[in-house]
N, C-alpha and C positions, 0 to 999 in steps of 0.2 A: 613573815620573814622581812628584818627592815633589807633595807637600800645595800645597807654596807654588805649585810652578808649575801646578799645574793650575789653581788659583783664578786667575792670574795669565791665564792662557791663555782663562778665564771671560768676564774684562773685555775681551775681544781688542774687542770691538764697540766702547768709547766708547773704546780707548787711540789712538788715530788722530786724533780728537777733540782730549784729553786734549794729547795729543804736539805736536800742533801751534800749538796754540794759547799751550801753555808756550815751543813755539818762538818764535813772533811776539811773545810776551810778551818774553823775552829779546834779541830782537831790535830790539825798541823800547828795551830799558832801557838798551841799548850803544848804541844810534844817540840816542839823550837828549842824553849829553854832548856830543859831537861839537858836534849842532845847540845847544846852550845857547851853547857855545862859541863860532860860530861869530856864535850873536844875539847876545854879549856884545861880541866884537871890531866887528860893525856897530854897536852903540851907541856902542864908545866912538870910532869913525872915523865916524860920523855918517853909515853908508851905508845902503842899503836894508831896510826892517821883515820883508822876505819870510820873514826865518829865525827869525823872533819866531813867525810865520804857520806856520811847518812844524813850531815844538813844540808850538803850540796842538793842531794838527792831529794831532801824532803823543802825545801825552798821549790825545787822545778817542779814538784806535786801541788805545791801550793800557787804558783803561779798558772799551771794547766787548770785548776777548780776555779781559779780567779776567771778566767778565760771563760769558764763555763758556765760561772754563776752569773757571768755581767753578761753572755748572749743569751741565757733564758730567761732573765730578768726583762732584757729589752724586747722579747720575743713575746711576754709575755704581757708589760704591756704596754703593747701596739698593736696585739691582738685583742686585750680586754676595753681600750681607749675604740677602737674602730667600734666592737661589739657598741658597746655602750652608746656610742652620738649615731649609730646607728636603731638604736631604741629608741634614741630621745626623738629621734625625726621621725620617727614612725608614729610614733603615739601622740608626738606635737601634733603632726598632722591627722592623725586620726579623730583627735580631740575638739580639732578646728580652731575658730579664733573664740572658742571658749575655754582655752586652757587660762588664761588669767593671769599672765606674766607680761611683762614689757618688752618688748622685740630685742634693747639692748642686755639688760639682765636673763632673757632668756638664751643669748648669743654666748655670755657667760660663762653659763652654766653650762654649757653643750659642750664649749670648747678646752677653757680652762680648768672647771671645776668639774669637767667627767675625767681629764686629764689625771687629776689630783686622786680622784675616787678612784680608778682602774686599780691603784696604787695600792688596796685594799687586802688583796690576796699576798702580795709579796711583800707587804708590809708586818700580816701579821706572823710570817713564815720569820721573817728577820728577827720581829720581837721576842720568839721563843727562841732561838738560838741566839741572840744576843743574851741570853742567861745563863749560857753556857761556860762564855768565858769567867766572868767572876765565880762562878760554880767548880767549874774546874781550876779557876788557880787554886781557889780557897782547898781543893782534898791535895792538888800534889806541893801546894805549900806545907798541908800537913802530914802531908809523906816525908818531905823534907824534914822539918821538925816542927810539933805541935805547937810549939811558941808562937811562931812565925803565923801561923794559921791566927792563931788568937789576934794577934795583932793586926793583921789583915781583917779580922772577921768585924772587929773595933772600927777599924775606918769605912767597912763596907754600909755598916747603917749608916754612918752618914752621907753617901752616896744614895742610897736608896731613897733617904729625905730628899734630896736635892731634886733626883728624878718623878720621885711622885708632885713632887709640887712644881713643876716644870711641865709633866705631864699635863694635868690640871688645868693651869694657864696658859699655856698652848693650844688645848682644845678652843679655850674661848675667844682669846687672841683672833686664831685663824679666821672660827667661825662670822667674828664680827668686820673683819677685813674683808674677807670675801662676798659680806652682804653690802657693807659699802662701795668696794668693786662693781657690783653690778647694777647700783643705786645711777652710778657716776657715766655708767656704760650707756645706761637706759637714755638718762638725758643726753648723751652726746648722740645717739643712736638716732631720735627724734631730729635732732637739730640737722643730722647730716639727710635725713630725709626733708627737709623743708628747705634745704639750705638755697635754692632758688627766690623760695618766700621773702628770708631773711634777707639776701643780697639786695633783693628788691627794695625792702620797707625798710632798709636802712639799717637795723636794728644788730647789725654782727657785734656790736661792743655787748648791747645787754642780753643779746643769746651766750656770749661768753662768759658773762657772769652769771647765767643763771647755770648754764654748763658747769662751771667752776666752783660754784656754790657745794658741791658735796665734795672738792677737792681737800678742805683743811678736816673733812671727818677718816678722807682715806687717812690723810697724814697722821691723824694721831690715832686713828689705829694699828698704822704703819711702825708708827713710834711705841703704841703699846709692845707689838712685836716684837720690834728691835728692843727693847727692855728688858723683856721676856728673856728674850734669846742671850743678851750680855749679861743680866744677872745668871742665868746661870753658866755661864762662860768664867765670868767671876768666882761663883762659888766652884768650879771645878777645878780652876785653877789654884786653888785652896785647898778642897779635899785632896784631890787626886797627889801632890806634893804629902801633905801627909800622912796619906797611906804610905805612901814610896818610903816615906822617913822613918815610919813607925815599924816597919818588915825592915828594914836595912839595917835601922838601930838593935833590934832585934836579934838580926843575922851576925848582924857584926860583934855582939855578945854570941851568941852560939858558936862562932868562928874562933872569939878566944878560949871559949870553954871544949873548943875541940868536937863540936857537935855536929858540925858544917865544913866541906871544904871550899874552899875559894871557889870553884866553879857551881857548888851549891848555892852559894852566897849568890854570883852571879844572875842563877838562876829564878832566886828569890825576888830578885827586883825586877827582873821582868815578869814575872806574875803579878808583881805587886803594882807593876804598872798595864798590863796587860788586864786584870781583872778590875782597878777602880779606873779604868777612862772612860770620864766622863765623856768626851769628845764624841766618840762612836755613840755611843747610848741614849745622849742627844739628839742625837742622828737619827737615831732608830726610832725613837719615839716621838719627834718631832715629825718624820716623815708619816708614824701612824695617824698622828692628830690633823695633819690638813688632809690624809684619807677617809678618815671622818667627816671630816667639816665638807670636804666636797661628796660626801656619797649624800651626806644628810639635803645640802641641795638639790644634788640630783635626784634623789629621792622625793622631793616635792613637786618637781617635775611630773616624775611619775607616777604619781598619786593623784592628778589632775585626771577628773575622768573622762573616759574617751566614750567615744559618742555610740551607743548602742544599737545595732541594728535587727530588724526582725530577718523572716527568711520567706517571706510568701511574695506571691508575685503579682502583677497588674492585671485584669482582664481586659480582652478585648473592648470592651465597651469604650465609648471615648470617655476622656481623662479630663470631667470634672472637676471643678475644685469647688473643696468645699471649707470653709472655716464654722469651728462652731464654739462659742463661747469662749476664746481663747483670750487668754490675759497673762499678758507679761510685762510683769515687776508695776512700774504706776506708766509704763511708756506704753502700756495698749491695753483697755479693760472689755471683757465679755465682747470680743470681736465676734460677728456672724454674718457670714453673706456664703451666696453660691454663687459661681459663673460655669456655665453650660460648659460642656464639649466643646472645645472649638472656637468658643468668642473670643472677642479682644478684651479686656476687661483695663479700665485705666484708673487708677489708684491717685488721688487728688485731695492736697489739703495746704494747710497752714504749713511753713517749716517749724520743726519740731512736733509735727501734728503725729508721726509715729509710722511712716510710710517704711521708711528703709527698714523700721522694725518688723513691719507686717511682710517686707519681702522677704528678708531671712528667716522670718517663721517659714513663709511660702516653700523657702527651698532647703528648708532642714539646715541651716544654717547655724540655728537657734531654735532650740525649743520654747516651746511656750510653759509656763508656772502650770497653768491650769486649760483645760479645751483641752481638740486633735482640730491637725489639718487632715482631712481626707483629696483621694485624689483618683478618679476614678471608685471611689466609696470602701478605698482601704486606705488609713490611715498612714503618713507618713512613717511613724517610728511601725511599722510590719513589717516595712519594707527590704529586703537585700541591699548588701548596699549598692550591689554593681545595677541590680536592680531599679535603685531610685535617681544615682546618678547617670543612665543612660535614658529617663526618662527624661528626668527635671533639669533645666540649663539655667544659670543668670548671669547677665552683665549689667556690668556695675558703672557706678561715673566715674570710677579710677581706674581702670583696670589695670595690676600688676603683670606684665609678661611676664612666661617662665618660660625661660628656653635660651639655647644660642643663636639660634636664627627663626624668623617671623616665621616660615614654617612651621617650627616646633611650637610658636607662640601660639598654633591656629588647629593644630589637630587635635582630637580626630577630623571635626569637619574638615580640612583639607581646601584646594582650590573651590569642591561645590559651597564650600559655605563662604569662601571669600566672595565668587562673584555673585551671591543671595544676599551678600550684605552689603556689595558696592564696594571694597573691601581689593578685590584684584584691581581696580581701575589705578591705585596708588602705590598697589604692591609693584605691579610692572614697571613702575617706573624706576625704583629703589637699583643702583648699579647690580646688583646679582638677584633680582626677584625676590622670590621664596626663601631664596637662601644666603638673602644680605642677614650678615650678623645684625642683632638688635642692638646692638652698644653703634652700630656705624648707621642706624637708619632714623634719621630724624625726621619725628613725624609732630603731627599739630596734635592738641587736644580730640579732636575730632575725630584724626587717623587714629588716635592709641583706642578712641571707641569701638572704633569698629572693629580696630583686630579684637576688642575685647566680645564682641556681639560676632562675630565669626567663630570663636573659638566655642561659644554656647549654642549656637546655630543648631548643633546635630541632635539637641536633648529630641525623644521621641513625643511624648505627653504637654510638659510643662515649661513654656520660655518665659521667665521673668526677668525682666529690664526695669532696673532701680535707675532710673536719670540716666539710661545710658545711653541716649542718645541729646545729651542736652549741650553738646558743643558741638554738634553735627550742623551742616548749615539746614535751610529748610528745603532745600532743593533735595539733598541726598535726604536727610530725616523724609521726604514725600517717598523717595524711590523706596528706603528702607521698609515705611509702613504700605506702603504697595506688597512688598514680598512676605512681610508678615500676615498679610490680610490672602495673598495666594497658598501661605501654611496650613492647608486644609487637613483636620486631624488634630492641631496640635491649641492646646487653650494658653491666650498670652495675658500673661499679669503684666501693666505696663504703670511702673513711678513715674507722672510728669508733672510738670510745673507749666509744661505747654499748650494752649488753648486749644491749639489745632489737634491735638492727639486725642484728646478728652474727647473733641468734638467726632473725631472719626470710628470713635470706640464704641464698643457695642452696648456697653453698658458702664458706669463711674459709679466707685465705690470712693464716699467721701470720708474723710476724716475729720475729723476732729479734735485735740486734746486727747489721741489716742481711743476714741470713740469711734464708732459708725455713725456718721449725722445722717446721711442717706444711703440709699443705692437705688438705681434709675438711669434711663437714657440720658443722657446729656441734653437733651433738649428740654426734658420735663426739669432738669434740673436747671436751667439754667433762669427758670424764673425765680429764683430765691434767689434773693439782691446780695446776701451775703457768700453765698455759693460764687455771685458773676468776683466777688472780692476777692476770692482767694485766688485770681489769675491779676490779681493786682486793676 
């Protein structure tokens, strides 16, 4: 089932709604003329007001479905727009930072272009009842007289040319605006995350060129669009005239042939403009085509695959880790080593040697091409998920807070994992504790570490620390590997670039070029001249 139709199949609840009420809508808008008509001819024969009385009547019918159609329309969606960026964030996250979109084009598509797709089900509800009206004038034009219909029928193919080739180039129009949209989002997206960097190195002119660089592609597909749209504005305002003229011309022969009465006549031109407007049907079908264009987005969202989990669980035994021939992409070949239960294990090489890669294998972050990590001697992908994440923790050299206040940044571990990380000694300070909002708590490189290494603190099995203690000063980085080294139970994978870590660690897995060069004590390794090199 693609993208569109399932969101389509979302709104099934209010399209019933929806349907009907576009029907009664249309069915008032055809029955209009008739009665106008028929009030017209009693005025001018001086007979009874009754028909004056049944457009009153049938105008406040149509204004009451007007009523109804635009609150279940709204209702419906801003419940299938919620539904929807409520998938997208689920499966984002579920899929991890291996979904493979750009932070700003994914923002995108979440917000505007699921916006656009909700649009899906009430779009296609409109599209069949927009058939309605030119369907229905065309039979009670020929109720009125078969002429009129003919003549009507004459200008309605060319109306139907207009909209399919409107159709058409509007799907692609849309489609290619909305990929450049997000092209433009992405870079600005990047730049407002660095935008400290930039301030810094001076560079705001040529970040804004390079920002601006995909601006002249919005514009001219902006300008595709707007093309799109006024040629056929143009041609409607062509056809649609006329039709009018061709039924009127028409009528107005039936009229002196006595075939028609004036309020017939009357009635003929509003059908005759009621069934070819362009205007609406534009409308209708242009709204279907950026439902499209945005489901087909979202839709490759959701196609990104989400991250597979087993369902068995960890034994007691301690939580080994083990790598065995693992290889991913050319940034880590035929990885193998073991680290006991319970050691510290310090992960040391070149940069770019493939460290931060072999952490996110470590924690399921990323898989690997080829190998398993094992962990306590089941395999990572067996795992549960709730399973492997209250096992396995890592903090990273950036850590992104989530939350409204340092609190929420740090749980589950809570206050025990702040003062195990050193972590409460700066929280206390902050004007409201725990519960200083994080937009009002200015912290150093150092502090955002540790709430990041607080908030992995509680994993049971497995703590991996990629550089995340490499802004800490050495004072607190000693306290911290003091309380890691009292984690009795728990096996720590540690990224350093720092000698002293290495040296305190129970064993060093070396890299290489995304290779194992060794694994060994830090001591035995440290006679290899090019080993003492890579601490510079």
């Amino acid at each position: 089932m693609t993208a569109f139709a399932e969101i389509a199949r979302k709104s099934a609840g209010w399209l019933p709604v929806i349907g009907a009420s576009a029907l009664l809508g249309t069915l008032g808008s055809l029955a209009l003329p008739v009665m106008l008509g028929r009030a017209v001819d009693s005025i001018v024969t001086g007979g009874s007001p009754r028909w004056l009385w049944f457009v009153v009547g049938l105008i406040v019918l149509n204004i009451a479905v007007s009523l109804v159609a635009a609150y279940a329309g709204t209702a419906c969606l801003a419940g299938t727009t919620a539904w929807l960026r409520d998938r997208l964030v689920r499966h984002v996250l579920s899929a991890g930072p291996r979904h493979g979109f750009e932070t700003g084009d994914l923002v995108t598509r979440m917000s505007g272009n699921a916006a656009e797709a909700a649009n899906a089900g009430p779009a296609l509800v409109t599209v069949w009842t927009a058939v309605l009206p030119p369907v229905g004038s065309l039979v009670l034009l020929a109720y009125l007289d078969i002429w009129l219909a003919v003549a009507f029928l004459a200008g309605l193919s060319l109306v139907a040319v207009v909209l399919r080739v409107f159709t058409r180039r509007t799907a692609t129009v849309v489609s290619a605006y909305l990929a450049a949209q997000g092209r433009l989002m992405s870079r600005f997206s990047e730049s407002l995350t660095g935008v400290r960097t930039i301030a810094a190195a001076g560079t705001v002119e040529r970040e804004e060129r390079r920002v601006l660089t995909q601006l002249p592609a919005l514009h001219a597909e902006g300008m595709r669009s707007w093309q799109v749209l006024s040629g056929s504005a143009a041609q409607g305002a062509v056809v649609g005239p006329l039709v009018l003229v061709a039924v009127l011309g028409t009528g107005g022969w039936g009229l002196v042939a006595g075939r028609l009465t004036p309020g017939e006549l009357f009635a003929a031109g509003q059908y005759a403009m009621l069934g070819a407007g362009l205007g609406s049907l534009t409308g209708v079908f242009g709204r279907l085509a950026r439902a499209r264009a945005g489901a087909a987005r979202v839709g490759e969202v959701l196609s990104a695959p989400a991250v597979r989990y087993g369902e068995e669980a960890l034994p007691s035994s301690s939580g080994s880790l083990e790598f065995r021939g693992v290889s991913v992409g050319s940034l880590l070949t035929d990885v193998s080593f073991t680290v006991s239960g319970g050691c510290v294990a310090a992960v040391v090489g070149r940069s770019g040697a493939g460290k931060s890669v072999l952490a996110q294998v470590a924690t399921r972050l990323r898989d690997p091409d080829s190998g398993a990590v094992l962990l306590a001697g089941v395999p990572l992908t067996s795992l549960s998920h709730n399973e492997l994440r209250a096992a396995v923790g890592c903090a990273f050299e950036r850590p992104h807070l989530v939350g409204a206040t340092v609190r929420d940044a740090i749980v589950p571990g809570g206050e025990e994992a702040a003062r195990a990380t050193h972590t409460h000694e700066f929280v206390s300070r902050l004007p409201d504790g725990y519960e200083t909002p994080l937009t009002e708590a200015p912290m150093s490189g150092g502090e955002l570490q540790r709430l990041g290494l607080a908030r992995s603190w509680p994993a049971s099995r497995l703590l991996v620390l990629d550089d995340a203690t490499s802004s800490v000063d050495m004072v607190t980085e000693m306290r911290i590997s003091d309380a890691m080294a009292d984690a009795v139970g728990r096996t720590r994978l540690v990224v350093t670039h720092r000698l002293s870590t290495a040296a305190r660690a129970d064993v060093v897995v070396w890299l290489e070029a995304g290779r194992v060069r060794a694994v060994g004590p830090h001591d035995e390794l440290w006679r290899d001249r090019e080993y003492r090199e890579v601490f510079g």
